[in-house]
N, C-alpha and C positions, 0 to 999 in steps of 0.2 A: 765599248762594244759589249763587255763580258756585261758591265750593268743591268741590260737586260734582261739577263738570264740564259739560261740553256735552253733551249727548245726540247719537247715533247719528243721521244722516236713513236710511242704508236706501236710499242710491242705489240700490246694488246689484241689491237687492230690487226698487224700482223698475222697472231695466232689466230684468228675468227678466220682471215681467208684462206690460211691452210688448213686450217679443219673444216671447209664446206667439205660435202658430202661428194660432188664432182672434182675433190681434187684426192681422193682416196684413190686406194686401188683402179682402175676405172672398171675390172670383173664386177664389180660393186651394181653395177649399170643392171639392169633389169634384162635378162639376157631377149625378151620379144623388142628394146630399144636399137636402131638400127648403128651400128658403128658410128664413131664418134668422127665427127672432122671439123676442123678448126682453120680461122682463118688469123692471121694477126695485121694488122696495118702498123708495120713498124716506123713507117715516120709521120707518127702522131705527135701533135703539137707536141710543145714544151716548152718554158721560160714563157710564159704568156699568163695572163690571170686567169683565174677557174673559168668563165664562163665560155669562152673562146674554146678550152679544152672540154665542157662538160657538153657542148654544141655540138661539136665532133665527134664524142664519142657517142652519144645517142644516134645520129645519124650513121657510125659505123655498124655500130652492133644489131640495129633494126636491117640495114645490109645481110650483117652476118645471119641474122634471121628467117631472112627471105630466103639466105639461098642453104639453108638448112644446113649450115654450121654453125661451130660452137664459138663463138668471140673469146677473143685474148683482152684482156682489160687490162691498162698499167697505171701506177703510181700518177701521180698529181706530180710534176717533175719540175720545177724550179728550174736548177741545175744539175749539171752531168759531173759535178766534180766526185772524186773521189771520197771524197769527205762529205757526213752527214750532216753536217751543217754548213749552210754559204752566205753571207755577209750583204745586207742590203738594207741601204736609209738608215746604213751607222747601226746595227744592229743585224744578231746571229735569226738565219730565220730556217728551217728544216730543206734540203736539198730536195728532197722526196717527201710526200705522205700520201700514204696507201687509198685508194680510191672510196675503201668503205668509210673513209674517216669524213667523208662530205653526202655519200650516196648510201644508198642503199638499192635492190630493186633488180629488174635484170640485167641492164647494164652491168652493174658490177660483181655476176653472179649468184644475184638471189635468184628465189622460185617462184612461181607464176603459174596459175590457175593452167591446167590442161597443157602442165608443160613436160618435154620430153627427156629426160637424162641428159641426150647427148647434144642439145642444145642447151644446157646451161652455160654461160660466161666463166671462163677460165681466167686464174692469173697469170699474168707472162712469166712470172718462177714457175709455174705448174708446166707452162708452155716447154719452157726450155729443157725441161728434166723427161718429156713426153717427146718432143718435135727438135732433137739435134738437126746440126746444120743437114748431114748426110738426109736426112729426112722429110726437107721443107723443098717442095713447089717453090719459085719464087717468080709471082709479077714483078716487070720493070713499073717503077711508077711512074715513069717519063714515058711511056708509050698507053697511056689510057685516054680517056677523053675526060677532059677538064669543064668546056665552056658549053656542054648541052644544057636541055630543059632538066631540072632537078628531078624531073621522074624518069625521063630520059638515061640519067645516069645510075639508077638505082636499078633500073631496067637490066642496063649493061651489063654490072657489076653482078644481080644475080645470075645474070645464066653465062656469064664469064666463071663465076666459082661453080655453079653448078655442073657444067662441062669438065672441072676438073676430076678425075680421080684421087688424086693424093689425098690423105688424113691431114695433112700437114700444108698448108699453103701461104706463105709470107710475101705481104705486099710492102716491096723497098723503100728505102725511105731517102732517096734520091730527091721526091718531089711531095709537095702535100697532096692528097687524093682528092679532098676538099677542101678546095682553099677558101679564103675568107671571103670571095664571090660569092660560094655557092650560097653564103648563108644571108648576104647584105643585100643581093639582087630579087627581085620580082621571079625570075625562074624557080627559089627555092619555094612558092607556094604551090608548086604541081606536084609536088611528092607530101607537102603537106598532111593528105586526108590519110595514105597509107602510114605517116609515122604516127597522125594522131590516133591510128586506129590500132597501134602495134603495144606487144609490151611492152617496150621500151619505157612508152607515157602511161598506157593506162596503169602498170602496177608498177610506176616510180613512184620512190618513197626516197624521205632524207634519211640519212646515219640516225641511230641511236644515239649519237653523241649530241648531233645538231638538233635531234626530237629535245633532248635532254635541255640544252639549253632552250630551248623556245620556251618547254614548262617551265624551266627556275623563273624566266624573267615574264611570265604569264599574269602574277598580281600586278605588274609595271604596265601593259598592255593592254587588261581588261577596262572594262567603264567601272569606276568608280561604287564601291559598295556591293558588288557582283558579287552573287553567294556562292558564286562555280568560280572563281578568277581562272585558274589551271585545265578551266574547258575550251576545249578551240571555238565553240558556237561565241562565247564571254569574249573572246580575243577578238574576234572576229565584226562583231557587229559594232556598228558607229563607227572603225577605224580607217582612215583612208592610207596607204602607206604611198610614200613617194620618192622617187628617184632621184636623186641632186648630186649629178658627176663634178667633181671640181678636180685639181691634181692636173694630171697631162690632157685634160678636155680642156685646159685653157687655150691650148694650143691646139688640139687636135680639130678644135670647132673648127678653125680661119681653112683649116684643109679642106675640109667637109666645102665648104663655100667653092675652092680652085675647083677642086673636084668634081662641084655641080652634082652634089650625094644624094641620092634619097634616104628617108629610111632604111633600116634593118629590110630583108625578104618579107620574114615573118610580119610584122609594121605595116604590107601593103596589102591585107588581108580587107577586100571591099567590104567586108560585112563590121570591121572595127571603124569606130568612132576616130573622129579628128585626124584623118590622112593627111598628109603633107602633098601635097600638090607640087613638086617641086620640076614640072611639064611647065606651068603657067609661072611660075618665077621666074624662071630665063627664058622661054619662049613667046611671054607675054609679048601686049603691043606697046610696051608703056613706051613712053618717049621724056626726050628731055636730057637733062646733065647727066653723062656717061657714067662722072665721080662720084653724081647722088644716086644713080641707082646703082650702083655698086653697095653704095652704105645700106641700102634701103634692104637689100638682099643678106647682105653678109647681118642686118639686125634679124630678119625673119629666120636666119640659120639662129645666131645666139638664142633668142627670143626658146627657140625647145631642146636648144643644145648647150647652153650655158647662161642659164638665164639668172636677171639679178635678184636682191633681195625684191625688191616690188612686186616684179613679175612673179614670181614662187607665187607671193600671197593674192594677187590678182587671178592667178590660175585656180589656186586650191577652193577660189572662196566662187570661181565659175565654177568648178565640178561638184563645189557642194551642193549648190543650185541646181543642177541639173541634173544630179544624181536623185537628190528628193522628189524631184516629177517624174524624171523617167522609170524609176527605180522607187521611189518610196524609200527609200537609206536618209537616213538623220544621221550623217554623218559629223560627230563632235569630238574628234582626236584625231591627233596625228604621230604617225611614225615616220621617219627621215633614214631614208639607207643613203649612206654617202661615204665620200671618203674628207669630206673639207676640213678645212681648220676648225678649230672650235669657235675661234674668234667668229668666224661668219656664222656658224649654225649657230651660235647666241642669237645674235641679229636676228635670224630666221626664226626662231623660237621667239624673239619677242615681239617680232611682229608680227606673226600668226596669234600669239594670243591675244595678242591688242584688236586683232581683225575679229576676236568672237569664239575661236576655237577654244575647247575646253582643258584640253592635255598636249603637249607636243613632246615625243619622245624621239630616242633617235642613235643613231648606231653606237653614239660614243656611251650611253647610259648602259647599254646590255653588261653584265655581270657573267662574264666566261672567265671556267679553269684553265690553268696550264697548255691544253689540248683543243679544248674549245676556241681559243683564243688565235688560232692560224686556219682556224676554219668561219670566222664569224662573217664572213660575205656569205655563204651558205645560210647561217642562222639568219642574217638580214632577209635573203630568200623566202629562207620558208614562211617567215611574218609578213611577207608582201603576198605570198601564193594566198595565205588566207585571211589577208583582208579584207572588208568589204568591198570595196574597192579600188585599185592599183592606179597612179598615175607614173608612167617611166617617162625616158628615154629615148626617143624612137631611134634615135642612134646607137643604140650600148646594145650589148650581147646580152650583158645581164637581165634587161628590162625585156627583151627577145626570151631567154629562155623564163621566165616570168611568167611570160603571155602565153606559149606554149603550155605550159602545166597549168596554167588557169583554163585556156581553152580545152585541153583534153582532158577536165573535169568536170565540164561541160558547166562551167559560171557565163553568167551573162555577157555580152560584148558589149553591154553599157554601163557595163562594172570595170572595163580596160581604157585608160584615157590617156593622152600624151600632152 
């Protein structure tokens, strides 16, 4: 276990969020800004992978926005043990790391254009030392509404906080507020246009850590002989990035099928390409052997949710095609965000070259320090946000918040493929 080393604490990081400017004095505040009030949702995921958590919290704090409080932001939280370090796949990995170590932007209390003091994003140390128990409002989370329309709920929630008085208001953590419906169903596209339109996305940004690494590993990414390799335009053009979940999606697919899943919310956006029609898969009229259309289904589930080596390079080599006509993109490289063995991303890698493509790089090649190194699904991110390109997941969170920050930078919907 020690073999691997000790993990990163992120002092660093640490000290950047108690030195924002909103966790000073709060007299600091420009006295015409109007009193500060905050909200915190304290049973925000945790023990989950970043995206699930990084889901949540943008849909919290764009909440906390609306209803003209200041969001509580927390830790990226693994585990609740007491100890900094917790033990997982045979190796020590960080309990906690602090949110700027992935984000930047105002979720995680940066500034934004025409923004107001007492709406900047706090951290929940700032919270606690500002909003003792004696001082916290507290929602039950068990008595709110759960399974409305996703603008429905956002509706609720502000003139729920809004109606409150208190500076200090803490939502319990009994229940999750948004559970993993809000984000996987068709209702989360009715709140859609308001988060695309909020800060949360227009002035998200990644860490200075995660910017950091995208540059070192910028000569590995660009085309070939580029006089700018360390430009994002150099990185960007000809690159298609793709999404290849392996790990517990070997399993997690066959669920997807019981389940009768659709897509992510996000994923059923009619104006994106390649929808999963998953209405006419079961409710079709096909007829015949019960056993074979069973297979027949559970293959059109694998086929975008755990597809084999063929298919990757069958897909990549239709969206190059179609990308050149519709788009004009020449696209000639690829980058692989995954979690797989090596052993198969070879396979992939060398079948994609043999199929024409001119580079294939991919999550195991990136070159991350110490720090960088617990944050590199963020790094994968950000080299998928500006690809030319994007093919994910329509199942994953990750390849969801992906299409979000592609969409609210307003890239092409024939540049997002599944």
């Amino acid at each position: 276990i020690l073999s691997s080393g000790i993990p990163p604490a992120y002092d660093d990081i640490r000290a950047y969020e108690r030195a924002l400017p909103q966790h000073q004095n709060p007299f600091n505040a420009s006295s015409s800004d109007p009193p500060r009030k905050y909200v915190r949702f304290a049973g925000h995921i945790w023990g989950h992978g970043l995206n699930n958590v990084l889901q949540e919290a943008l849909l919290m704090s764009y909440v906390a926005y609306a209803a003209q409080r200041s969001y509580v932001f927390e830790d990226y939280t693994w585990s609740h043990s007491i100890f900094p370090y917790t033990i997982y796949d045979m190796a020590l990995r960080p309990s906690r790391i602090p949110l700027n170590a992935f984000i930047s932007g105002p979720t995680a209390g940066g500034h934004f254009p025409g923004f107001e003091h007492s709406l900047l994003a706090v951290s929940a140390e700032y919270w606690n030392e500002v909003c003792p128990k004696n001082k916290r409002y507290v929602i039950d989370s068990r008595t709110v509404p759960k399974r409305w329309e996703g603008e429905e709920l956002v509706h609720w929630w502000v003139e729920r906080l809004r109606g409150i008085p208190a500076e200090c208001v803490e939502v319990s953590d009994h229940e999750l507020v948004f559970d993993f419906f809000v984000f996987g169903e068709s209702r989360f596209l009715s709140l859609w246009l308001g988060l695309s339109t909020s800060p949360m996305l227009r002035f998200f940004s990644w860490s200075p850590l995660v910017e950091a690494a995208v540059i070192r590993n910028s000569p590995m990414l660009a085309a070939p002989h580029s006089t700018s390799p360390t430009d994002a335009a150099a990185r960007r053009k000809g690159l298609v990035a793709v999404h290849i979940r392996r790990g517990d999606y070997s399993r997690h697919c066959y669920n997807l099928v019981r389940w009768h899943s659709s897509y992510m919310g996000m994923h059923q956006l009619p104006t994106l390409p390649d929808l999963f029609d998953v209405e006419t898969l079961w409710n079709g009229t096909a007829a015949g052997d019960e056993e074979a259309i069973t297979e027949e289904r559970t293959q059109a589930y694998l086929t975008h949710c755990y597809p084999d080596i063929e298919q990757i390079v069958e897909r990549l080599r239709t969206v190059r095609h179609e990308s050149s006509e519709k788009m004009g993109a020449d696209l000639r490289r690829v980058y692989i965000l995954t979690n797989g063995w090596a052993w198969f991303m070879d396979g992939v890698r060398k079948r994609l070259l043999e199929d024409g493509w001119d580079d294939v790089k991919g999550s195991w090649d990136l070159m991350l320090d110490s720090e960088q190194q617990y944050v590199d699904m963020a790094v994968d991110m950000a080299i998928a946000e500006n690809a030319e390109v994007f093919v994910g997941n329509g199942f994953s969170s990750l390849t969801s918040n992906i299409v979000m920050l592609r969409l609210s930078k307003g890239m092409d919907v024939n540049s997002i493929r599944f």
